[in-house]
PDBQT receptor file of N, H, CA, C and O in Angstrom, charges set to zero:
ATOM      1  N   UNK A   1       0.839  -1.156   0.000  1.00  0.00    +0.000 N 
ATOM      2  CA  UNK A   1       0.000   0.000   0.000  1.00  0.00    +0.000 C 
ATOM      3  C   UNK A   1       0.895   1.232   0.000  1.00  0.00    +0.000 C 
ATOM      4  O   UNK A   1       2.017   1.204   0.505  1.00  0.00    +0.000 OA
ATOM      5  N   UNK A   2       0.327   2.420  -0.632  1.00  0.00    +0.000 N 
ATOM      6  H   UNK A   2      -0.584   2.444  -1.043  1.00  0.00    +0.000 HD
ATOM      7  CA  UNK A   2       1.275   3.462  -0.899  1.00  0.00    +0.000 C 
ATOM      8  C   UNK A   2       0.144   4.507  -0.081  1.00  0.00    +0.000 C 
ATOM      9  O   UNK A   2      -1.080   4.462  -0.201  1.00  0.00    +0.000 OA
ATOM     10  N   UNK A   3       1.082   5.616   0.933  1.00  0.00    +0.000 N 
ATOM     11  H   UNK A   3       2.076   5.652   1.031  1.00  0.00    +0.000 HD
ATOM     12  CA  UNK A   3      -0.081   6.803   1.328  1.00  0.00    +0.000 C 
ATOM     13  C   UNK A   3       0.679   8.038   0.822  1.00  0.00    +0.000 C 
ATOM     14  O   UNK A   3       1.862   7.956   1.151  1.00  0.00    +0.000 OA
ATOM     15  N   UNK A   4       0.423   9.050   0.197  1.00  0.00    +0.000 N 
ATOM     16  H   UNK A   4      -0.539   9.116  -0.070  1.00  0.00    +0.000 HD
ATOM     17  CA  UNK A   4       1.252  10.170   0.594  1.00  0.00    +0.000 C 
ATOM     18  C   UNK A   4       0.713  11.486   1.276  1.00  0.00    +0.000 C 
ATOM     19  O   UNK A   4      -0.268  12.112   0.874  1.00  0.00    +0.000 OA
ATOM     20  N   UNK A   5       1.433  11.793   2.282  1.00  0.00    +0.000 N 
ATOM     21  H   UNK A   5       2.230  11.285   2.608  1.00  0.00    +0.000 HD
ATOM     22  CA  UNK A   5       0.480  12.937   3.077  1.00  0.00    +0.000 C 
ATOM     23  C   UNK A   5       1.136  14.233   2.907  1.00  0.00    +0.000 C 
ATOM     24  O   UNK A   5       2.322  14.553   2.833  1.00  0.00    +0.000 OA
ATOM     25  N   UNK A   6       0.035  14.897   2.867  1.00  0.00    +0.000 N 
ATOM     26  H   UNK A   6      -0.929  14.638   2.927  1.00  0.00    +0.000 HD
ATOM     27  CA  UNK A   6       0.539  16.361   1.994  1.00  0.00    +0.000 C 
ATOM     28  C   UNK A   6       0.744  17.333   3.379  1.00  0.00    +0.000 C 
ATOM     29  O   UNK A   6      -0.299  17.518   4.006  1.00  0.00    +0.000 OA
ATOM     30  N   UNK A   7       1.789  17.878   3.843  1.00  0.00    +0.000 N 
ATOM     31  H   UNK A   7       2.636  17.728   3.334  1.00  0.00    +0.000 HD
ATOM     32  CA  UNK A   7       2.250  18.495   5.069  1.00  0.00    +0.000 C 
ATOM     33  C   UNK A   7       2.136  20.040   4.509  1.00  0.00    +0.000 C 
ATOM     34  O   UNK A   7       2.682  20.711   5.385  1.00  0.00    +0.000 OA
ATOM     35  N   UNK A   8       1.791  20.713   3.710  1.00  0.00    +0.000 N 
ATOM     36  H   UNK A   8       1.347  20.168   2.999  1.00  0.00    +0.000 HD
ATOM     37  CA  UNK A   8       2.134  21.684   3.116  1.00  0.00    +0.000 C 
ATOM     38  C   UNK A   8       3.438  22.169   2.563  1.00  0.00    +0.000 C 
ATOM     39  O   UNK A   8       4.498  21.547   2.508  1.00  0.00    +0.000 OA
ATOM     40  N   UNK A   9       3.140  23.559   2.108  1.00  0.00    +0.000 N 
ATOM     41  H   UNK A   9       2.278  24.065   2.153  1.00  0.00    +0.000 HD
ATOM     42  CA  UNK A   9       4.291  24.162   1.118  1.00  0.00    +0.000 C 
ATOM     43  C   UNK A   9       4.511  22.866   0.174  1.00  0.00    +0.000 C 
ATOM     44  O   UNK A   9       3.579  22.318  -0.415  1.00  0.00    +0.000 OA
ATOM     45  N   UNK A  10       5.906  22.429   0.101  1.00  0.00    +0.000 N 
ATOM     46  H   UNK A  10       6.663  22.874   0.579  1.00  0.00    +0.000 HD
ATOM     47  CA  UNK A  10       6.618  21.351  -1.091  1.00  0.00    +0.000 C 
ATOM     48  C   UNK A  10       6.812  20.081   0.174  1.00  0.00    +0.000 C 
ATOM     49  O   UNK A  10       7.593  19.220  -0.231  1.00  0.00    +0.000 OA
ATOM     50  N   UNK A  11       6.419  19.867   1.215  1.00  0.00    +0.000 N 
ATOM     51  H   UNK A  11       5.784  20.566   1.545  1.00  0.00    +0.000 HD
ATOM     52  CA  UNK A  11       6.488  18.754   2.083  1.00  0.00    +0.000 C 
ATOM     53  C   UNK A  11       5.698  17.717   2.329  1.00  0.00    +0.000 C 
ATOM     54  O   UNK A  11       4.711  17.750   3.063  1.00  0.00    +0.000 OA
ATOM     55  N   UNK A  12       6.172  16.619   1.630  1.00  0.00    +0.000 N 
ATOM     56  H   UNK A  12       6.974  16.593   1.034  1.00  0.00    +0.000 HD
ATOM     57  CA  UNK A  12       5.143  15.302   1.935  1.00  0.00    +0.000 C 
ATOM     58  C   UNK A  12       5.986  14.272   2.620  1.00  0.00    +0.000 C 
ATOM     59  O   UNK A  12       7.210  14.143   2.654  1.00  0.00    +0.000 OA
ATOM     60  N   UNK A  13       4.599  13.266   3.390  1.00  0.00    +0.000 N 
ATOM     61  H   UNK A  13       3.605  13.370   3.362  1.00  0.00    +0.000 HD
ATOM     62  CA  UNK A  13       5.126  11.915   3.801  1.00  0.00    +0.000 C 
ATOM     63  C   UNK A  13       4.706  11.232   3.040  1.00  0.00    +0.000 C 
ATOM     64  O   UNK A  13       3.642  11.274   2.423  1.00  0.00    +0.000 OA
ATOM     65  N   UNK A  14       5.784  10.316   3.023  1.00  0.00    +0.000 N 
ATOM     66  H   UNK A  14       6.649  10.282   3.525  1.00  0.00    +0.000 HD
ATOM     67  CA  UNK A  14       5.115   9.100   1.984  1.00  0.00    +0.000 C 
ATOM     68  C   UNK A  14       6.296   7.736   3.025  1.00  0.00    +0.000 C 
ATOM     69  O   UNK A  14       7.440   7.633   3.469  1.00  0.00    +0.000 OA
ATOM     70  N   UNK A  15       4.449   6.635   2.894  1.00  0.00    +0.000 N 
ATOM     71  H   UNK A  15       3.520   6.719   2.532  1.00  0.00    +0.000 HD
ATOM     72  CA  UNK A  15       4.482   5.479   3.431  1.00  0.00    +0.000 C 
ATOM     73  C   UNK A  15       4.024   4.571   2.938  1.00  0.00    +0.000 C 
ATOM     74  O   UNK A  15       2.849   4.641   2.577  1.00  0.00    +0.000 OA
ATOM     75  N   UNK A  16       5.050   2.941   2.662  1.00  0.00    +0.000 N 
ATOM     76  H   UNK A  16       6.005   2.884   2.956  1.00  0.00    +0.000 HD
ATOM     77  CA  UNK A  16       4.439   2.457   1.823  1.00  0.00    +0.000 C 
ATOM     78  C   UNK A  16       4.576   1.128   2.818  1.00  0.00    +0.000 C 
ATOM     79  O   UNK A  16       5.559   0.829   3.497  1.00  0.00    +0.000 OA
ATOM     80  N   UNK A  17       3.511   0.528   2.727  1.00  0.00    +0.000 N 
ATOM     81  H   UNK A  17       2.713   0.770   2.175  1.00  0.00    +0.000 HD
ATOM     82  CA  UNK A  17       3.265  -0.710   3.646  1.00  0.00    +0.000 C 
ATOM     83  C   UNK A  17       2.781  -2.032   3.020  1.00  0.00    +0.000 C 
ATOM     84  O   UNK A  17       1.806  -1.989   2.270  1.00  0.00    +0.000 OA
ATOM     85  N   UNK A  18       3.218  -2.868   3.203  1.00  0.00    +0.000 N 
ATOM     86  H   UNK A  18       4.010  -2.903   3.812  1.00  0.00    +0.000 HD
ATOM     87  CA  UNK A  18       3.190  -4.090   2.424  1.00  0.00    +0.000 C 
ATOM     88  C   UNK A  18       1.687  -5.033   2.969  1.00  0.00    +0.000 C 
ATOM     89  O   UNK A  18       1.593  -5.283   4.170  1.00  0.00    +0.000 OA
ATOM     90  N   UNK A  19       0.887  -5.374   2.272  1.00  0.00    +0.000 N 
ATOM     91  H   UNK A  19       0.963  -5.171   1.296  1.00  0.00    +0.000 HD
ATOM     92  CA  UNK A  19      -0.253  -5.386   2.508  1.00  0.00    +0.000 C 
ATOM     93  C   UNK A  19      -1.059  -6.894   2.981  1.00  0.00    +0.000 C 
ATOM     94  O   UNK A  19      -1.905  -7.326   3.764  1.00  0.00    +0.000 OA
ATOM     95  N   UNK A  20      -0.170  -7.301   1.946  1.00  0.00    +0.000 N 
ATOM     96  H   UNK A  20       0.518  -6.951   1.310  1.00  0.00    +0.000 HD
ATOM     97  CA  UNK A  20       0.259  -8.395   2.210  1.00  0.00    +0.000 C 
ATOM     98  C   UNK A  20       0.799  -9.422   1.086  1.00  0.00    +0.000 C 
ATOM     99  O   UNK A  20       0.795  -9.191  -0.123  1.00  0.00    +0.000 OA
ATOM    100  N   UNK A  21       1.518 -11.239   2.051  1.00  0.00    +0.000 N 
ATOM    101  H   UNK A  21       1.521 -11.427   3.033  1.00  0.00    +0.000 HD
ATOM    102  CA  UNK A  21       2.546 -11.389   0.829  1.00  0.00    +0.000 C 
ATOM    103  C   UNK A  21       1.781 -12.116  -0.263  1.00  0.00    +0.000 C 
ATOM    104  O   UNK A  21       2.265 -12.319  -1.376  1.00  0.00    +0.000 OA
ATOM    105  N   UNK A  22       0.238 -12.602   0.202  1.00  0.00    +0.000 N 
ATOM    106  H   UNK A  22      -0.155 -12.437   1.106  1.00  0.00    +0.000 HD
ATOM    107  CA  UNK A  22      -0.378 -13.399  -0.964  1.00  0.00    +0.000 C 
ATOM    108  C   UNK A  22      -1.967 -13.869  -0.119  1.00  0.00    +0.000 C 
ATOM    109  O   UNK A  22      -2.223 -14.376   0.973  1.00  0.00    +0.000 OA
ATOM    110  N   UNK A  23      -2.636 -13.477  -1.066  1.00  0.00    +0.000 N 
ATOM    111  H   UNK A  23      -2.428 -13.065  -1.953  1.00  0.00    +0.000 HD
ATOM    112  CA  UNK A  23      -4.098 -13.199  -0.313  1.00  0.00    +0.000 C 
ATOM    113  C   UNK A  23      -5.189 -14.627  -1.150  1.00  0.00    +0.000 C 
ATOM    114  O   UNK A  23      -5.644 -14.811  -2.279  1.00  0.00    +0.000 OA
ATOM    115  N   UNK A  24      -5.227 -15.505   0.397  1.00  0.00    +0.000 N 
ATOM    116  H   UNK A  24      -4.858 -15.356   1.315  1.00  0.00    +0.000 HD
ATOM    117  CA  UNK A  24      -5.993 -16.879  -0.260  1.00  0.00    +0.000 C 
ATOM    118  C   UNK A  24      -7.138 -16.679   0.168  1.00  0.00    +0.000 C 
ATOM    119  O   UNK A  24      -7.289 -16.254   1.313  1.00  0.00    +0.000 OA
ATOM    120  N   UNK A  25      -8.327 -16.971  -0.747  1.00  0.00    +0.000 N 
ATOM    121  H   UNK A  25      -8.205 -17.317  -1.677  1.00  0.00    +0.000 HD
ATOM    122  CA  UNK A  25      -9.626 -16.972  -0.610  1.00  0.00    +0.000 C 
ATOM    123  C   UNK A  25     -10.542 -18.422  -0.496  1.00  0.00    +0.000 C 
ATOM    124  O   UNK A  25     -10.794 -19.086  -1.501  1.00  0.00    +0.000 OA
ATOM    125  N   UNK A  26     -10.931 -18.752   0.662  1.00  0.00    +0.000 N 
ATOM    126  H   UNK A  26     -10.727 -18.213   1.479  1.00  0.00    +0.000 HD
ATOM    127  CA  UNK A  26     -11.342 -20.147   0.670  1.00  0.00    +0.000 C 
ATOM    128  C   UNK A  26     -12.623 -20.299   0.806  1.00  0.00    +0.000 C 
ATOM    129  O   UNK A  26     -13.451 -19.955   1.649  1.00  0.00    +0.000 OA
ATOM    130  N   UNK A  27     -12.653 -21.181  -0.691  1.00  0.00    +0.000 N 
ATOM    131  H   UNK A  27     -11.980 -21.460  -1.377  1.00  0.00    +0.000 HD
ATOM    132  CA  UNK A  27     -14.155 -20.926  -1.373  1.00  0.00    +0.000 C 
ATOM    133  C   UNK A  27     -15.243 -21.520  -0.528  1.00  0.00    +0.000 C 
ATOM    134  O   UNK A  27     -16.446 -21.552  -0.787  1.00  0.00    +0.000 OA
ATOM    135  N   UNK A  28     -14.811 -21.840   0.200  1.00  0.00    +0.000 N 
ATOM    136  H   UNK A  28     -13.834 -21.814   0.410  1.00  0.00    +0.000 HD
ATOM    137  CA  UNK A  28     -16.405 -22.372   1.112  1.00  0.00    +0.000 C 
ATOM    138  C   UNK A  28     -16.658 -21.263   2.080  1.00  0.00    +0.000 C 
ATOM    139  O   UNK A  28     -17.609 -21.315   2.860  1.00  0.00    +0.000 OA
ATOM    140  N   UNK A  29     -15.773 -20.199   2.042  1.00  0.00    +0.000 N 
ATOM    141  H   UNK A  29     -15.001 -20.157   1.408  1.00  0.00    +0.000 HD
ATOM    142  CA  UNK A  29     -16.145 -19.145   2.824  1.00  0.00    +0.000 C 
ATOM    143  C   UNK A  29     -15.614 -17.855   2.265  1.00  0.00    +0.000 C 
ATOM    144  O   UNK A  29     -14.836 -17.067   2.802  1.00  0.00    +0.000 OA
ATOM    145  N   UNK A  30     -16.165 -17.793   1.121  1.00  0.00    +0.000 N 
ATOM    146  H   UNK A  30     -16.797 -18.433   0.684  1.00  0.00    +0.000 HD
ATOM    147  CA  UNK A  30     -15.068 -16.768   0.136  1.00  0.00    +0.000 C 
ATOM    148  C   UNK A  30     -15.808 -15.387   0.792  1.00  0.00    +0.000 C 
ATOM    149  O   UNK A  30     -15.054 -14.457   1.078  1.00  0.00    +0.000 OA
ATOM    150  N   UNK A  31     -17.412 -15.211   1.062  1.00  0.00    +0.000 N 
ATOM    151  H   UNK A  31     -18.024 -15.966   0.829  1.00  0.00    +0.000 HD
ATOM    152  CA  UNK A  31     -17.802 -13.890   1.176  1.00  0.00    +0.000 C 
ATOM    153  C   UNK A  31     -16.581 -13.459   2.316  1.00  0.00    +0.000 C 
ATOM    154  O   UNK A  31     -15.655 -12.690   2.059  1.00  0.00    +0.000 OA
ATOM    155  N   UNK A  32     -16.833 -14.217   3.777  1.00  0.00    +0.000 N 
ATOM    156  H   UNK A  32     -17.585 -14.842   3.985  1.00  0.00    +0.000 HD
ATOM    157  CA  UNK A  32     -16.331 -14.251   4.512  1.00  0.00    +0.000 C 
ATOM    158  C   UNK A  32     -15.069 -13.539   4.823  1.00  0.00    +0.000 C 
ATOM    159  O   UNK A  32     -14.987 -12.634   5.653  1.00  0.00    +0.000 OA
ATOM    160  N   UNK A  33     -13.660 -14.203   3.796  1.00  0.00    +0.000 N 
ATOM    161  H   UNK A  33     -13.727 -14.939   3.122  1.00  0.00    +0.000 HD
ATOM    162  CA  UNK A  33     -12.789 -13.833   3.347  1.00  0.00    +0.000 C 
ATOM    163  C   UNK A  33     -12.720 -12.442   2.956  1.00  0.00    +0.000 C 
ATOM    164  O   UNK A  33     -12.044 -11.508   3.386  1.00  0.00    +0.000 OA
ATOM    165  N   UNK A  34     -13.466 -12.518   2.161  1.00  0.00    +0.000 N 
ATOM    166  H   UNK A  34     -14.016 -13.277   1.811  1.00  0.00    +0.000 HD
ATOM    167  CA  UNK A  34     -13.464 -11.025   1.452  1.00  0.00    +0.000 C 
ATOM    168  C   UNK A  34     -13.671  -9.503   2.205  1.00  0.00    +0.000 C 
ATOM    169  O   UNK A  34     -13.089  -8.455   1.927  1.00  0.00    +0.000 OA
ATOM    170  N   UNK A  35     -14.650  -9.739   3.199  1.00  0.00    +0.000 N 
ATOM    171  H   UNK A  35     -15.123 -10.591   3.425  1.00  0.00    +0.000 HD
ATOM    172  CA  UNK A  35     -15.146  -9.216   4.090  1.00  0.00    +0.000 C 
ATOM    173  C   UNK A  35     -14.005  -8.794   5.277  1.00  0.00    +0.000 C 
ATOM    174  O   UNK A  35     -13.870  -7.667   5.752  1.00  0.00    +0.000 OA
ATOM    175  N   UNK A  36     -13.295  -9.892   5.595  1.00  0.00    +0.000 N 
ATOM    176  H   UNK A  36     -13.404 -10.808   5.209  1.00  0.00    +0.000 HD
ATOM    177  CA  UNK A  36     -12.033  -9.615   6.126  1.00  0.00    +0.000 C 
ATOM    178  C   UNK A  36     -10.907  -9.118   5.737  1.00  0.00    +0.000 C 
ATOM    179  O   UNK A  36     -10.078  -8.588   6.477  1.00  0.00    +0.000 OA
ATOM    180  N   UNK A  37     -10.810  -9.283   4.405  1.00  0.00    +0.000 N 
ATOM    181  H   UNK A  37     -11.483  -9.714   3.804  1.00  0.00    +0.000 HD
ATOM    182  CA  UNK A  37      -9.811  -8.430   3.732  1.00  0.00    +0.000 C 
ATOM    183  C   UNK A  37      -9.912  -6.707   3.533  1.00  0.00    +0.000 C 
ATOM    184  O   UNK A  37      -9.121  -5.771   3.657  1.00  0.00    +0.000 OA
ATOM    185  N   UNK A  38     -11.345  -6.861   3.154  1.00  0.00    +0.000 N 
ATOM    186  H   UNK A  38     -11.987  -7.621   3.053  1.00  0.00    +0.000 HD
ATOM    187  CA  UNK A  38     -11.583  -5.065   3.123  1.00  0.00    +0.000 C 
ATOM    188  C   UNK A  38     -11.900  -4.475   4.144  1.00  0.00    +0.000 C 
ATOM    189  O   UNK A  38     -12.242  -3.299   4.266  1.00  0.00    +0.000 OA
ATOM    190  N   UNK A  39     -11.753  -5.615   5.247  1.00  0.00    +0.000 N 
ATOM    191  H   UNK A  39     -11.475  -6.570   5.149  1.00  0.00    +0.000 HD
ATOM    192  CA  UNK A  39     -12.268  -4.596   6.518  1.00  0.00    +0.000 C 
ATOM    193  C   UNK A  39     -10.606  -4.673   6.848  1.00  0.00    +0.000 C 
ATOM    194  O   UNK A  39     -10.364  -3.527   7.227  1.00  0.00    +0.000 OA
ATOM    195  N   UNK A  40      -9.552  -5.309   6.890  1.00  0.00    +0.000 N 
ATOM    196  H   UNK A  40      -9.749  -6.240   6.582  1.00  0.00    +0.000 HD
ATOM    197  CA  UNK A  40      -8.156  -4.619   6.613  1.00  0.00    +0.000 C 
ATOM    198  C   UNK A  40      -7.894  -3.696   6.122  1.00  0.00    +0.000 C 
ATOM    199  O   UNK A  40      -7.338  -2.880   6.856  1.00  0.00    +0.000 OA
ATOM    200  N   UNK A  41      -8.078  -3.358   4.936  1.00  0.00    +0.000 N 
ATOM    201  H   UNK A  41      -8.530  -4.021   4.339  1.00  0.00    +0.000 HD
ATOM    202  CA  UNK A  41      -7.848  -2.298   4.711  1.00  0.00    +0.000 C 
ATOM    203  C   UNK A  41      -8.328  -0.980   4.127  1.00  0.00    +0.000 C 
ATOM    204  O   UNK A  41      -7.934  -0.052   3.419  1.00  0.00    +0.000 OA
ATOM    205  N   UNK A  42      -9.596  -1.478   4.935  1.00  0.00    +0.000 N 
ATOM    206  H   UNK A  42      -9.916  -2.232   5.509  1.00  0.00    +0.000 HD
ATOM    207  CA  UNK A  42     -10.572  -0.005   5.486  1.00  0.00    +0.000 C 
ATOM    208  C   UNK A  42     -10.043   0.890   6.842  1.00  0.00    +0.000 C 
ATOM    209  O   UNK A  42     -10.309   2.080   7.007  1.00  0.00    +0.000 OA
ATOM    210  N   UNK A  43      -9.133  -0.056   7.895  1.00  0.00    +0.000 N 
ATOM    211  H   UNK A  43      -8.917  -1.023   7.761  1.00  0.00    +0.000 HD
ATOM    212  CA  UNK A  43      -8.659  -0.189   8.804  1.00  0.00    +0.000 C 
ATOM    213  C   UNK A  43      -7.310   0.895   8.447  1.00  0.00    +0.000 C 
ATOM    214  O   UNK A  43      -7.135   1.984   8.995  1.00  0.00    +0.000 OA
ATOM    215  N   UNK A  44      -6.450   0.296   7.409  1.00  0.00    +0.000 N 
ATOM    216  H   UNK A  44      -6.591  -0.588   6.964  1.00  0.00    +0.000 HD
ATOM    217  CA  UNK A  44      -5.552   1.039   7.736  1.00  0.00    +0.000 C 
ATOM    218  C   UNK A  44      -5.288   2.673   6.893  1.00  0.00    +0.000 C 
ATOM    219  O   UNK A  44      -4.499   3.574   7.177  1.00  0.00    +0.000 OA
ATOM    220  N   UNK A  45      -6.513   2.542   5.558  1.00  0.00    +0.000 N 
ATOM    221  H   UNK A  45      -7.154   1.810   5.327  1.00  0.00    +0.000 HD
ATOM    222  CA  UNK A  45      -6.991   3.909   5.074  1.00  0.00    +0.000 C 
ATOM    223  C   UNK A  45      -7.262   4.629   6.342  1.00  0.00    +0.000 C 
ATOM    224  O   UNK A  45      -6.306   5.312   6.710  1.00  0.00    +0.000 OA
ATOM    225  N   UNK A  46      -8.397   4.664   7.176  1.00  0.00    +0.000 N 
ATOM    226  H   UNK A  46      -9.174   4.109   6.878  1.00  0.00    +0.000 HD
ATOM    227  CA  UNK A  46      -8.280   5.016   8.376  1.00  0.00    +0.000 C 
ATOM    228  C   UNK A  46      -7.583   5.596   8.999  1.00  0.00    +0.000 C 
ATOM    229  O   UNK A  46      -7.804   6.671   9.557  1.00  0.00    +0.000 OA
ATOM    230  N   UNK A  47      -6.430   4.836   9.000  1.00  0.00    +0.000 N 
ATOM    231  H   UNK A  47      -6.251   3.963   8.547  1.00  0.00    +0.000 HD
ATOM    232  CA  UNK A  47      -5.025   5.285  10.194  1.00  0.00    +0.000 C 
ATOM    233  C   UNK A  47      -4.617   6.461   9.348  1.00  0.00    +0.000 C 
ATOM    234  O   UNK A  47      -4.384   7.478  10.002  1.00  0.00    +0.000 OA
ATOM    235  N   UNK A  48      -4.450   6.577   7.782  1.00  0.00    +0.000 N 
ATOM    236  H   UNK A  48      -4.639   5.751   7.250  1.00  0.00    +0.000 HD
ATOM    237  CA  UNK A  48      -3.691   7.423   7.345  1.00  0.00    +0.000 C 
ATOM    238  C   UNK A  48      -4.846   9.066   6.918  1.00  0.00    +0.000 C 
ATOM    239  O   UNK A  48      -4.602  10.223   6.576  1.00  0.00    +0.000 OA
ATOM    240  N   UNK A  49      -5.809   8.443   7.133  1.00  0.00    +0.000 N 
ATOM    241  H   UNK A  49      -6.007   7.503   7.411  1.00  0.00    +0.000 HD
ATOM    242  CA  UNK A  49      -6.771   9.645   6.950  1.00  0.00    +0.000 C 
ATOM    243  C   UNK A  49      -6.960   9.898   7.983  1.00  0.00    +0.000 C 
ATOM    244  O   UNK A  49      -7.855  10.704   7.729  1.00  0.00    +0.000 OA
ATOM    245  N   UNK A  50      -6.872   9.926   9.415  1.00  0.00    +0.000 N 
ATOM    246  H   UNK A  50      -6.145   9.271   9.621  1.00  0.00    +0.000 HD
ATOM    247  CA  UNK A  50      -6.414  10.454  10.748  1.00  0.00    +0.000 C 
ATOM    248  C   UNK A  50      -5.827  11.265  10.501  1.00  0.00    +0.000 C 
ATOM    249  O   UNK A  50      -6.210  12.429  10.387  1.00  0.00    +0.000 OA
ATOM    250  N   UNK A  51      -4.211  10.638  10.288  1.00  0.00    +0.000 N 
ATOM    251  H   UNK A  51      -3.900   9.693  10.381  1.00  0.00    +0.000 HD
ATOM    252  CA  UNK A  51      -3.473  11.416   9.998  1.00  0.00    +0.000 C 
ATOM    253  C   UNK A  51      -3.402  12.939  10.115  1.00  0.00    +0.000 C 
ATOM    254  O   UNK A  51      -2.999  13.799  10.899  1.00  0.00    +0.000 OA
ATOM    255  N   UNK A  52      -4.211  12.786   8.521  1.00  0.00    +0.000 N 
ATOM    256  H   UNK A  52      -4.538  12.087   7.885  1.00  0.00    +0.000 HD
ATOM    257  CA  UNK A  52      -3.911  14.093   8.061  1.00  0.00    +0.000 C 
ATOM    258  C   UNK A  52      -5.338  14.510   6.932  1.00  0.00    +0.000 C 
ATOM    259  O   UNK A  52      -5.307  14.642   5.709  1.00  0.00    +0.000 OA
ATOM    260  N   UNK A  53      -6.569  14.646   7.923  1.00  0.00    +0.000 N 
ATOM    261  H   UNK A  53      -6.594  14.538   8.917  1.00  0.00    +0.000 HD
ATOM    262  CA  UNK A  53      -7.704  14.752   7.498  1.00  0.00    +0.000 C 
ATOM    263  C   UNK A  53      -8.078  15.196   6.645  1.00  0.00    +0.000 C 
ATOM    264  O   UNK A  53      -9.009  14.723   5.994  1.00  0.00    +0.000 OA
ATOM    265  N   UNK A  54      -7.519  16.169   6.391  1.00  0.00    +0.000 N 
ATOM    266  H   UNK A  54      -6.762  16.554   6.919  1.00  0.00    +0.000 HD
ATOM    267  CA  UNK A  54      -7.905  17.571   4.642  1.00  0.00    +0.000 C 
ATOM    268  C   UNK A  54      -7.112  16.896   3.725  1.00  0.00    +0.000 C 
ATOM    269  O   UNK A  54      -6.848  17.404   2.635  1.00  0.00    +0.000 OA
ATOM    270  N   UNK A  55      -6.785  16.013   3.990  1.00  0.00    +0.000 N 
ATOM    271  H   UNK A  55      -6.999  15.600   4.875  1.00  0.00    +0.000 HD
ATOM    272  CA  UNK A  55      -5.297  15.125   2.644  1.00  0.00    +0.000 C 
ATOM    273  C   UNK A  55      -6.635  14.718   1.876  1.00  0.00    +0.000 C 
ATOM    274  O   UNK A  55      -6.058  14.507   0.809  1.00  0.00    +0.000 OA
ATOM    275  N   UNK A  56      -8.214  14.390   1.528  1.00  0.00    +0.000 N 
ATOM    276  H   UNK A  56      -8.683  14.561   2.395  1.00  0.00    +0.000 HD
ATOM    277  CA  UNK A  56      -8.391  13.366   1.379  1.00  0.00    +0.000 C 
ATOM    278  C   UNK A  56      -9.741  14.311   0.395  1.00  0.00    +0.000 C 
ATOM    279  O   UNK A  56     -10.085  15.419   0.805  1.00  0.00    +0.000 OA
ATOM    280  N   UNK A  57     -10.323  13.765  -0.755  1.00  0.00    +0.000 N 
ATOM    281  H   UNK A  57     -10.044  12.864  -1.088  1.00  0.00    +0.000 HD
ATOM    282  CA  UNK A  57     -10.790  14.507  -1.355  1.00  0.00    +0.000 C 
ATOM    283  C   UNK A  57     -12.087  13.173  -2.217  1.00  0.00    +0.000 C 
ATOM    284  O   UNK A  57     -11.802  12.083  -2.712  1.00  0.00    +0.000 OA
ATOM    285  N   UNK A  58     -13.429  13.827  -2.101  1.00  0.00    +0.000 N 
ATOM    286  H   UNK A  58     -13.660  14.713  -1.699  1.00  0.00    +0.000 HD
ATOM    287  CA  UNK A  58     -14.183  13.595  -3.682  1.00  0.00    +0.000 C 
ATOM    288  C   UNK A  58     -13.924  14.120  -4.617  1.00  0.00    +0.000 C 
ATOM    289  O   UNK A  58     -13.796  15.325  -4.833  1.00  0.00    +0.000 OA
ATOM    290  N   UNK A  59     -13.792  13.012  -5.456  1.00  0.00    +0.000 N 
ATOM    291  H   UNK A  59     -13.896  12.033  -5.281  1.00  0.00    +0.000 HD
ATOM    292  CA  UNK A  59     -13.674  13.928  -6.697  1.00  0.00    +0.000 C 
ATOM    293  C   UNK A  59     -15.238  13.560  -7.459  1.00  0.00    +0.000 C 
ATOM    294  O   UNK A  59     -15.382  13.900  -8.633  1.00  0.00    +0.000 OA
ATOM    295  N   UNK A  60     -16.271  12.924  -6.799  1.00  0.00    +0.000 N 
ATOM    296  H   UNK A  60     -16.155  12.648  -5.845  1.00  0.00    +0.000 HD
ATOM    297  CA  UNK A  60     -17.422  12.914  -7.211  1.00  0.00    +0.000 C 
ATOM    298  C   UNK A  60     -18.279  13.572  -6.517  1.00  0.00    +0.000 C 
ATOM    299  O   UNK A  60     -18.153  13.518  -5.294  1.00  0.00    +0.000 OA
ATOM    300  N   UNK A  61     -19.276  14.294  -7.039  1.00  0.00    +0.000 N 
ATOM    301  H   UNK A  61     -19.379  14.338  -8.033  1.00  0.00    +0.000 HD
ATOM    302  CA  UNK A  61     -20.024  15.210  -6.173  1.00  0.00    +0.000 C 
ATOM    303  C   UNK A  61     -20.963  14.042  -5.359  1.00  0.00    +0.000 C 
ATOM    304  O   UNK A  61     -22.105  13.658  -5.610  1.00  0.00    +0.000 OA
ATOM    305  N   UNK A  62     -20.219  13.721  -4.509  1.00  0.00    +0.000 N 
ATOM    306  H   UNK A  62     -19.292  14.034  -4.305  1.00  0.00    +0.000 HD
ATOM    307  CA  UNK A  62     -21.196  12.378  -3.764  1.00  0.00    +0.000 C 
ATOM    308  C   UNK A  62     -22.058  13.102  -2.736  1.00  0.00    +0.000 C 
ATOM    309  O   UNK A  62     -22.828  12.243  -2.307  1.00  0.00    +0.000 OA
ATOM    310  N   UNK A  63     -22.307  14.276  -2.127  1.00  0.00    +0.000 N 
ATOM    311  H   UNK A  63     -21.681  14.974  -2.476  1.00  0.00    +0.000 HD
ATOM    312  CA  UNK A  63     -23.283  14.892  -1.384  1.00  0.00    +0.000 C 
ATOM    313  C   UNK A  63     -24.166  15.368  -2.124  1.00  0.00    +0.000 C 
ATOM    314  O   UNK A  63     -25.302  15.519  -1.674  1.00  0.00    +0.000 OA
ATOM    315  N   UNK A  64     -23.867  15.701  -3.377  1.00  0.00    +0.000 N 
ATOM    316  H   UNK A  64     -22.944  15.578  -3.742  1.00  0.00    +0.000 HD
ATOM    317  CA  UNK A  64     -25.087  16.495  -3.701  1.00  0.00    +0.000 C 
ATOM    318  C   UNK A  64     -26.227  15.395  -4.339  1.00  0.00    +0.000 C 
ATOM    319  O   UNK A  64     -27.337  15.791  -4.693  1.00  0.00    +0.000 OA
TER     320      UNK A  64
């Protein structure tokens, strides 16, 4: 996973985190699986939109 956080002026962080090394889905419980995977990394979007809250943007008018 790649984040980059915009600190202002010309200053960013950038963090890149390995997500993982190989993602098995076991078909007798694939929803399951799946469900656990994106709730990983809903988890760690999260951590980095903490961060640095105004970093983070629609680009679809999804309120209106």
């Amino acid at each position: 996973m790649f984040f980059g956080l915009y600190r202002g002026g010309n200053d960013y962080e950038i963090y890149f985190e390995k997500f993982s090394d190989q993602i098995v889905l076991d078909r007798t419980r694939r929803a399951e699986d799946i469900h656990l995977w994106m709730k990983r990394y809903a988890e760690r979007l999260e951590h980095y939109a903490r961060l640095a809250p105004y970093n983070w943007f629609n680009f679809y008018p999804f309120w209106d």
